[in-house]
N, C-alpha and C positions, 0 to 999 in steps of 0.2 A: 332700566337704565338710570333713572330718575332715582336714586337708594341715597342711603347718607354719605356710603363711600362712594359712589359714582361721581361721574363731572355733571355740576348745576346745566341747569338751561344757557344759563352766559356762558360758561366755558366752553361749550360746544359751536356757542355760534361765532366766539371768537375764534375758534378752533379750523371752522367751517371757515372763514374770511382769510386764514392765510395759507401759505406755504402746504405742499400735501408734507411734508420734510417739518419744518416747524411746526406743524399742528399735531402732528404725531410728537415731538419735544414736549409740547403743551399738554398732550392727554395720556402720555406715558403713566404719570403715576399712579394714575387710575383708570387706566385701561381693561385691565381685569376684574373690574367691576363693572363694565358695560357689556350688552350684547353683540358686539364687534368679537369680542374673542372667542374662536372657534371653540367649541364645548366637547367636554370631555369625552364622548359620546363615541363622536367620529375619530378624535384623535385616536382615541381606543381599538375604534374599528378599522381604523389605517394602520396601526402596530399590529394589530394579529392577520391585518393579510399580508402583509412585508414580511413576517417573520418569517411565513411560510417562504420564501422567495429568498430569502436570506444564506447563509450572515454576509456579515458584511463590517468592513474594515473599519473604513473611515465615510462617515456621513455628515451630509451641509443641509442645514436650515435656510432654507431660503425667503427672505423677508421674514425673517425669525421674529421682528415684534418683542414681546417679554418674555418670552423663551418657553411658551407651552408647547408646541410642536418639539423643540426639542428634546422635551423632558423624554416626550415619546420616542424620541429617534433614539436617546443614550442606550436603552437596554440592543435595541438591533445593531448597534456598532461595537464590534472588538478593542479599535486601540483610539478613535478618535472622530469629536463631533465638532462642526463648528456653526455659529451661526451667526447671520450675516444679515443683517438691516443699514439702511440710511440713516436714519433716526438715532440719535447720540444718548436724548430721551430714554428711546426702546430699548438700546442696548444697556444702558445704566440698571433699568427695573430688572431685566432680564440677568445682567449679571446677579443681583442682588436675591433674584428668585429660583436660579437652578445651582444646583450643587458642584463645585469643580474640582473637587478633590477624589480620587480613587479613577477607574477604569469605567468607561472610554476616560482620556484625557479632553476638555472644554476649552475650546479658542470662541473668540468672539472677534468681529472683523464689522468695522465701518466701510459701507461700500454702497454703491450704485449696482441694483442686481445686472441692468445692463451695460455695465463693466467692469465685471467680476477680476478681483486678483488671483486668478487659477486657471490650470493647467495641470488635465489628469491629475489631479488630485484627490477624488473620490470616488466611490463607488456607488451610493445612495444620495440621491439630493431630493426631500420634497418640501412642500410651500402650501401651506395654509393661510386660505381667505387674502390673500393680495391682490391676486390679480387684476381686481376691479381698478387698483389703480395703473394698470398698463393699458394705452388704449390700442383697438387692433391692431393697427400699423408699427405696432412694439414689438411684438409678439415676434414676429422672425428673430428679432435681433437679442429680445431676451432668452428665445430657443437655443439660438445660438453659441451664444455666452453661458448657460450650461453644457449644452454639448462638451464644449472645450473643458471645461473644466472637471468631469468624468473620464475615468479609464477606458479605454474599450469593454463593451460588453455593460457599464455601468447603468441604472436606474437611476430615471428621472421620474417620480410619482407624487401626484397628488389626489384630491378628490375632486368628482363633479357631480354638483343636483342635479336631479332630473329641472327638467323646467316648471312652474305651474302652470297648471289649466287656467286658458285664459277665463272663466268663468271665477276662477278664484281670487278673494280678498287680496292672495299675497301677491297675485299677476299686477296688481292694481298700485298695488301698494308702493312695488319695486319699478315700476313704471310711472308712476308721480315721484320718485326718487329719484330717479335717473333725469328724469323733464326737470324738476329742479334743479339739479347739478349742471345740466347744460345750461341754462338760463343764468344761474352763479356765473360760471363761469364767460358764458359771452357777456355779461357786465363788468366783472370783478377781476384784479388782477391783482397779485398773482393766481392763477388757475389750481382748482383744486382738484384734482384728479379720482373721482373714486364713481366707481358703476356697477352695477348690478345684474348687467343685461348683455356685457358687452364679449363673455368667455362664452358662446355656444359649442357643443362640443365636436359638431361636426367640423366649422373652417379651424377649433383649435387642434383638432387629430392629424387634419392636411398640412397646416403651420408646422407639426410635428415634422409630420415624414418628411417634408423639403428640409428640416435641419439635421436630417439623417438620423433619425429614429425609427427604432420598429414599435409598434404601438396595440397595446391589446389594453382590454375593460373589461375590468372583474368588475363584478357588484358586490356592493360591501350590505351582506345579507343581515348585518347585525342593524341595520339601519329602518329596515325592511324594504316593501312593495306598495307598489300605488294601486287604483283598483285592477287598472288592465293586468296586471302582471307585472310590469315592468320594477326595476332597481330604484325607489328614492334617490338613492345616491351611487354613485361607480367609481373604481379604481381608476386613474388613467396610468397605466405603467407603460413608459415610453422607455426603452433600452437602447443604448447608444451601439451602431452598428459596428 
């Protein structure tokens, strides 16, 4: 994180003391040089399970950021992609880093993911690495608000880690992470919103189905396997009923 192109130690911490909305304005232009943005890897592995599930018309980025996820949505959509963040920041680096000329067609939209300007308008919506900034009690209402905004029949998909072992460094790590963020913010205001801890995928699969979703978990085998067996990482492909 710490690179020449990355954000200094100050930036970060002034980054960390405001607005989740402002601080993202602030780290926008080098955002792509920290380890915040989701890596090529999984985007990868989320485009070739989508494809298989495909095509698909029109697709939304949701909490689109500088527009890496979307790079990956353009090839799976026919006539149109859009992507959607709060962050005025995010949207600026993002225009200036994905291509908007030729097929699908590129919209870009300033918005609050929980109150989206759509209605049946898509048929593919996924969202890389946000979510830590929605806290549980969001979750219904950001369900929600894609619901609506997908056709009948349409996909809502993202990825989910497995959890680590609590024995592991990164249990540790992400748990002194999150215990600083709450402490931030019961001193500090405005409130920063971002967690690590707080998407488990069981209460988010039930969040699911009450906003009318059917919901199935591929594992994205390109990621691989932990020792038991199990998927590092899964598909959540929730389909609007």
């Amino acid at each position: 994180m710490f690179t020449a192109e990355g954000p200094t130690i100050r930036e970060l911490t002034v980054q960390a003391l405001s607005s989740v909305q402002h601080g993202y304005d602030l780290l926008a232009p080098k955002f792509n040089h920290t380890s915040f943005r989701t890596p090529d890897r999984i985007l990868d592995a989320v485009a070739g399970t989508l494809r298989r599930l495909g095509p698909f018309e029109a697709g939304l980025d949701l909490c689109c950021g500088t527009g890496a996820g979307l790079r990956a949505l353009q090839p799976l959509c026919r006539k149109r992609v859009t992507g959607v963040d709060f962050s005025a920041g995010m949207l600026a680096s993002a225009r200036d880093a994905v291509a908007s000329t030729g097929s699908p067609a590129v919209e870009w939209v300033q918005a609050d993911a929980r109150a989206l300007p759509f209605t049946s308008a898509f048929d593919l919506a996924v969202s890389f690495g946000a979510f830590g900034h929605f806290l549980p009690a969001e979750r219904p209402r950001l369900f929600a608000e894609v619901n609506r905004s997908l056709r009948p029949g349409g996909v809502f998909a993202f990825p989910v880690g497995a959890p680590p072992p609590s024995r592991s460094p990164l249990y540790w790590t992400l748990l002194g992470f999150d215990t600083a963020m709450r402490v931030r913010n019961a001193l500090w205001r405005p409130p920063f919103v971002m967690y690590y801890r707080t998407w488990p995928l069981g209460p988010v699969r039930e969040d699911l189905l009450r906003a009318g979703f059917r919901v199935e978990l591929l594992p994205l085998e390109e990621l691989g396997r932990r020792g038991d067996g199990s998927p590092k990482c899964r598909l959540v492909v929730a389909r609007k009923a």
